[in-house]
C-alpha positions in Angstrom: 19.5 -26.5 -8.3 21.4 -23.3 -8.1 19.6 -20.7 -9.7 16.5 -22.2 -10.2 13.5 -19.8 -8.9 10.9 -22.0 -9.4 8.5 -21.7 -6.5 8.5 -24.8 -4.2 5.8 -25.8 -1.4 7.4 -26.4 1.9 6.7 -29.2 4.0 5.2 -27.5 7.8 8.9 -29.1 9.4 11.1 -27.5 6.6 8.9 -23.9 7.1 9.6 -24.4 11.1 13.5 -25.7 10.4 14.3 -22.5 8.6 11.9 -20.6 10.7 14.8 -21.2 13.9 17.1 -20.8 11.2 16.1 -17.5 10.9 15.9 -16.6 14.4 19.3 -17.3 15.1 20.7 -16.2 12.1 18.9 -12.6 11.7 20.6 -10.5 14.7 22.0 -7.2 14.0 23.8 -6.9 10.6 26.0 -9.6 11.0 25.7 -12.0 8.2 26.6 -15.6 10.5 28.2 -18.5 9.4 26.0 -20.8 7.4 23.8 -18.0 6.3 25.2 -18.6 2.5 24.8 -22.2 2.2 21.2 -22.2 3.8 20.7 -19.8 0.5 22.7 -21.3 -1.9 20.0 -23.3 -3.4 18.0 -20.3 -3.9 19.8 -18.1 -5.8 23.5 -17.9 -7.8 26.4 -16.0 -6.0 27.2 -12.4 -7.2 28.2 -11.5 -10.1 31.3 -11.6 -11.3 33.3 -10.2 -13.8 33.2 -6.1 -14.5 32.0 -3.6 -11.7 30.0 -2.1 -13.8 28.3 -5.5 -14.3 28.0 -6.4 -10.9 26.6 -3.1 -10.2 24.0 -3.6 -12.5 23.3 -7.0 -11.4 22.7 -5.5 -8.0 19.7 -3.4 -9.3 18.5 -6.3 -11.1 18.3 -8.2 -7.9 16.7 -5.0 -5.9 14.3 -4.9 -8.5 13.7 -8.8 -8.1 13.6 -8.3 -4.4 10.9 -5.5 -4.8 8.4 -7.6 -6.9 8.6 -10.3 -4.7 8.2 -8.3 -1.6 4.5 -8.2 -0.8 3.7 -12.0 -1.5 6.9 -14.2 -0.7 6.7 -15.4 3.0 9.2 -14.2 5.3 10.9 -17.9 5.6 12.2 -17.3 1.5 12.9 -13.7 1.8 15.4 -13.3 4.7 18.0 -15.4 3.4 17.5 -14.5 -0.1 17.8 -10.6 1.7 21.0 -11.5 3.3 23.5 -13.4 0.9 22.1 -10.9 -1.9 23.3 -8.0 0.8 26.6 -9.8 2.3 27.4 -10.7 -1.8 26.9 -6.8 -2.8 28.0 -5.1 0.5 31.7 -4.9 -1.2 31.0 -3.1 -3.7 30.2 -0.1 -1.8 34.2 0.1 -1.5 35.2 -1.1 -5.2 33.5 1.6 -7.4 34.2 5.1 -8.2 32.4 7.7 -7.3 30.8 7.1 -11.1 28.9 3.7 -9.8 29.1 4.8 -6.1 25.7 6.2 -5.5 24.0 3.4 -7.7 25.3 1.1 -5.2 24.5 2.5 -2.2 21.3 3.1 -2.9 20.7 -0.6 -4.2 22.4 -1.6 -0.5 19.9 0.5 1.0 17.0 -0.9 -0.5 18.0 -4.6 0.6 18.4 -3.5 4.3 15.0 -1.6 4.3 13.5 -5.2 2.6 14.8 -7.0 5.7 14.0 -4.5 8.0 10.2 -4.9 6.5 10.5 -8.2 7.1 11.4 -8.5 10.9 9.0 -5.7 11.2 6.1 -8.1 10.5 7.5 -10.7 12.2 7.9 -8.4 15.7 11.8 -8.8 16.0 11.6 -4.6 16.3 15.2 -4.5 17.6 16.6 -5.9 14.1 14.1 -4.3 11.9 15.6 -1.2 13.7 19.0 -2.2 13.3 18.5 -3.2 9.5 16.7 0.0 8.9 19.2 2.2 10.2 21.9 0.5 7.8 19.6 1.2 5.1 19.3 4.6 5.8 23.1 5.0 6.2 23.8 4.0 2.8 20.8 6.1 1.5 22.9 8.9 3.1 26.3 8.3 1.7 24.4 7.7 -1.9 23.0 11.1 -1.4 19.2 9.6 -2.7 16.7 11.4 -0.6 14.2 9.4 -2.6 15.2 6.0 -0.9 15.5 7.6 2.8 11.9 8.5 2.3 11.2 5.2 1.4 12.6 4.2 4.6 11.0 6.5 6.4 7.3 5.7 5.4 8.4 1.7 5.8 9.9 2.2 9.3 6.3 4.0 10.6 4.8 0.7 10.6 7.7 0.0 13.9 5.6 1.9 16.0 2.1 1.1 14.4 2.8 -2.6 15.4 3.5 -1.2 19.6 0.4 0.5 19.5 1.8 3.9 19.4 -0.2 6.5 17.3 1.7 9.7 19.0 4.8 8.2 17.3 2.9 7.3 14.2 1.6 10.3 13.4 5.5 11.5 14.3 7.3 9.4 12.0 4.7 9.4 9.3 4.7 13.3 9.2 8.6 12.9 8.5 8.2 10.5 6.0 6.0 12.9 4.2 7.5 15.7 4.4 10.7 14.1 3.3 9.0 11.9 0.1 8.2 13.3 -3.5 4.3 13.0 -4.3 3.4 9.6 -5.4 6.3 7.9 -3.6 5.9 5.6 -0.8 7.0 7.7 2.0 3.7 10.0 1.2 1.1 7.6 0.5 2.4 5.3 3.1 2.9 7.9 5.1 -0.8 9.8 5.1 -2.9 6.6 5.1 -0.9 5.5 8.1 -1.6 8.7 9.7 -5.2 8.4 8.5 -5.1 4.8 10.4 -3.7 6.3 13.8 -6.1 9.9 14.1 -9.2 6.9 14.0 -7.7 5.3 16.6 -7.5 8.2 18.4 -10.9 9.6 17.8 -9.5 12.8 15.6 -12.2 11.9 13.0 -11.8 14.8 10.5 -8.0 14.8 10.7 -8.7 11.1 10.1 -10.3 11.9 6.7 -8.1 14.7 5.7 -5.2 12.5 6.1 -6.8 9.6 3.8 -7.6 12.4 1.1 -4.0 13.0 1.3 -2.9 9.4 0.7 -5.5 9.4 -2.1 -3.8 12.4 -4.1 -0.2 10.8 -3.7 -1.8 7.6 -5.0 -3.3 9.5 -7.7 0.2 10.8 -8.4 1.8 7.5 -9.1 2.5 6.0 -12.7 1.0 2.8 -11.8 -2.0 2.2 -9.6 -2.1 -1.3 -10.2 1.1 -3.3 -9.6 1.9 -4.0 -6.0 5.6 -3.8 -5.0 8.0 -2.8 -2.1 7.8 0.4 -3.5 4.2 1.4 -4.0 0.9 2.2 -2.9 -2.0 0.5 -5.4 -5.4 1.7 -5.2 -6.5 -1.6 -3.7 -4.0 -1.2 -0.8 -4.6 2.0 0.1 -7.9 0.5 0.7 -6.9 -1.4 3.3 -6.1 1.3 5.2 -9.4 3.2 4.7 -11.1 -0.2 5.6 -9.3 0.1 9.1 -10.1 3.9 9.1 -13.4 3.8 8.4 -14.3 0.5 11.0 -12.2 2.7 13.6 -14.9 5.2 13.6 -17.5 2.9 13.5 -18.0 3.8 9.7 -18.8 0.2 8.8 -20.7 0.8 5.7 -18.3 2.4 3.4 -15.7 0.1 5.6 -17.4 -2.8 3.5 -17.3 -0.9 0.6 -13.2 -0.9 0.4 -13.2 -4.2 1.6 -15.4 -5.9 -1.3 -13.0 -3.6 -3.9 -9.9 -4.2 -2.5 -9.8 -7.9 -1.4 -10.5 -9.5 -4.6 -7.7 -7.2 -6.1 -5.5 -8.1 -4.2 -2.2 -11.0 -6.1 -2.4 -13.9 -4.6 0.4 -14.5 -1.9 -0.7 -10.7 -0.2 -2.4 -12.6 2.9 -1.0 -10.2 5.4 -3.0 -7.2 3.9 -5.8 -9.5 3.0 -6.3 -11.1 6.7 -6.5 -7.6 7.9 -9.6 -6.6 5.8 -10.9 -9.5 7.0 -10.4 -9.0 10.5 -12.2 -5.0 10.3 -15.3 -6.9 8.5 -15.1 -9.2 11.6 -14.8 -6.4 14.4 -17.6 -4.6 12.4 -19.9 -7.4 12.9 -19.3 -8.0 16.6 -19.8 -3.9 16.8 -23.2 -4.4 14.9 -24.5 -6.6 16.8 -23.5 -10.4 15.6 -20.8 -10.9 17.7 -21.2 -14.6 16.7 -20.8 -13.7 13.1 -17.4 -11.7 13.8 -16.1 -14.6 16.0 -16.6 -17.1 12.8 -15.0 -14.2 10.5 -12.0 -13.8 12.6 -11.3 -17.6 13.1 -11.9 -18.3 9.3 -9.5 -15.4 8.2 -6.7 -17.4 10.6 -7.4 -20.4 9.6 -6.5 -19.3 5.5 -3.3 -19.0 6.6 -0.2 -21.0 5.8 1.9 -21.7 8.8 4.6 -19.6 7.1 2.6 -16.6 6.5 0.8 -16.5 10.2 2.7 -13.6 11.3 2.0 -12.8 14.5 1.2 -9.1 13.9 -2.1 -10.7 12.7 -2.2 -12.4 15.8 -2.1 -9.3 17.7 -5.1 -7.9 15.3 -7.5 -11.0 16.0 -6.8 -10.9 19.7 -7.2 -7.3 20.1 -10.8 -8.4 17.9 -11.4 -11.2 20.2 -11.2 -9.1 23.7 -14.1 -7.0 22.6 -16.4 -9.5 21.2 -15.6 -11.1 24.9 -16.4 -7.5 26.3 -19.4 -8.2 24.6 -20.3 -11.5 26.6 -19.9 -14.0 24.0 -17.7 -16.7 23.6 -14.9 -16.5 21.6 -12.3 -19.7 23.1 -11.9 -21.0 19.4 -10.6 -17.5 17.7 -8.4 -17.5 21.0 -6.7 -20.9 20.6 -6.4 -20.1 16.9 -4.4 -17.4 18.1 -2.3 -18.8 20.7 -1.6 -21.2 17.8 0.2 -18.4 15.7 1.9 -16.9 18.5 3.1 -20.8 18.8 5.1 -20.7 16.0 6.9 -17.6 16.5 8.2 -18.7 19.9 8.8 -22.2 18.1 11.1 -19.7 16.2 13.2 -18.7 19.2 11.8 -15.3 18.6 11.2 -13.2 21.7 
């Protein structure tokens, strides 16, 4: 029924049938034909009636948008993301300059969402492309707060191809650009933190986490896990991966058993990577056997539409140096070669 939220369990067919609906339909900023009907039955058309109610229905869906964010698979978000975006995109050029900048930086905040999403997903060229658009309405609404926001989001492009140099680039920017407590600095620092461990730069490493920890600090809430913020249990995921980067695996554990149980149900993409550093820091202790059945169980918890293959990338890279190690590791691997199956049963590239 139109308008009905109610959260629904798809069938493995209907999560790979709007999967290659996605793939083709996700290109650029386009919005194609069919995008609208595919989401009709997920949410009502735009408002109607006064601008200034439309406009306000706009934040009321951003703010929707945001909640859900961190635990709806990308299969329900992307075409929520684009009919709420092709439904508002209009009235960018229907308000005065009195409802103007609410608008475009409502706009910008939906393109950033699907930008997140592709991100995760490895379709970098749209994440890029959505990005950008987000940041060009940030612009014209003149809200340096939601350009930060971008910024600290769009780091994570170049943490998923392996890049630190450009990490520590982009996450600088999105510091230096972001009030304290706002997502662009504690994204920002504990990604930096993430990418000076992988580089062996351990007391820049720490210094950078101590610098994610005050912006944390900063924030109003330290609980509530949305686009927009950094909880105290997330920015322990990124001290777990700091801390099992430098072969720090005892206080590694430490976030782990805090964070993981904090975690709201639905977060399995933060989740399967604290479970992937306890599994790398068993094969580096000395049970490589142990981290093999870690890895493979933390896949295996996955729904088919949350097996993004960012994950996949995570376990593999986890998987070459138990094998380094001489042990045997052919299950983790087809597990993997199982995720990477359904992005290319996507049509993604």
């Amino acid at each position: 029924m139109v308008g009905d939220d109610r959260v629904m369990t798809p069938s493995e067919d209907e999560i790979m049938r709007r999967r290659k609906f996605l793939a083709a339909a996700v290109v650029g900023l386009t919005v194609p034909r069919g995008v609208l009907d595919s989401a009709a039955r997920l949410e009502p058309a735009g408002a109607a009636g006064s601008l200034a109610r439309q406009v306000a229905e706009l934040e009321e869906t951003v703010h929707a948008r945001a909640l859900e964010f961190p635990t709806t698979p990308t299969v329900d978000q992307l075409p929520r993301l684009l009919r709420d975006y092709a439904g508002f995109r209009r009235l960018s050029g229907a308000v005065g300059d009195h409802h103007r900048f609410r608008v475009e930086h409502g706009l910008s905040q939906l393109c950033a969402f699907a930008g997140g999403n592709m991100a995760t997903w490895q379709d970098y060229d749209a994440a890029h492309a959505w990005y950008g658009a987000g940041l060009s309405h940030a612009g014209r609404g003149r809200s340096r707060e939601s350009a930060a926001w971008i910024a600290g989001r769009s780091t994570l492009l170049a943490v998923h191809r392996g890049d630190d140099q450009q990490v520590l680039h982009d996450a600088a920017y999105a510091v230096m650009l972001s009030p304290r407590g706002q997502l662009g600095s504690t994204l920002g620092n504990a990604l930096a933190a993430a990418a000076l461990a992988r580089l062996g730069h351990r007391a820049a490493a720490y210094q950078a986490l101590d610098g994610a920890r005050r912006a944390v600090d900063a924030q109003s809430d330290q609980e509530t896990f949305t686009a927009y913020s950094m909880p105290w249990y997330r920015l322990g995921t990124f001290a777990s991966e700091m801390h099992t980067r430098l072969g720090d695996f005892e206080q590694a554990r430490s976030y782990q058993d805090a964070s993981l149980p904090a975690y709201p149900p639905g977060a399995d993409t933060d989740t399967t990577f604290l479970r992937l550093d306890r599994a790398e820091a068993m094969a580096r202790e000395g049970y490589p056997q142990e981290g093999v059945e870690q890895a493979t169980a933390a896949l295996l918890a996955l729904s088919p539409e949350k097996s993004a293959p960012i994950l996949a990338d995570r376990a593999e890279e986890v998987a070459e140096m138990i094998d380094a190690d001489g042990s045997h590791t052919e299950h983790l691997r087809s597990i993997v070669r199982d995720v990477r199956r359904n992005k290319r049963d996507d049509g993604s590239s």
